[in-house]
C-alpha angles and dihedrals in degrees: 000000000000092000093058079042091061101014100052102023104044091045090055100033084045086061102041097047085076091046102041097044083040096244092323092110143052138191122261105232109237106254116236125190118249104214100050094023096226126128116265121252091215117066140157095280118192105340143126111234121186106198114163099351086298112108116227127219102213105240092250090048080052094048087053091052098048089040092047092048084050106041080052089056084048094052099035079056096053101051089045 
């Protein structure tokens, strides 16, 4: 389940921020540690980061987005 979590829903959600803040936001990359190669548990979370001029979207703000965009398809398809 958390695979289909990070893996689905960041690559979508990673893909709609740009589209949605018209080019204000970007997604925050997953961290991964560089001695074991996995991804981090903590992340950024929800927040707003500013780094560079550039504003952030925290991973798990970008999850929600991918998995919202998503749960709404799901349900669009159920009720047609």
């Amino acid at each position: 389940m958390e695979a289909i979590f990070w893996g689905v829903a960041y690559t979508t959600g990673r893909v709609l921020v740009p589209i949605i803040s018209f080019g204000n936001w970007i997604a925050e990359p997953i961290q991964i540690n560089p001695e074991t190669g996995k991804k981090e548990k903590k992340q950024t979370g929800l927040k707003l980061i500013v780094k560079s001029g550039k504003t952030h979207l925290g991973a798990m703000g970008v999850c929600l987005v991918g998995f919202c965009f998503w749960g709404t398809v799901i349900t669009i398809l159920l009720i047609v």
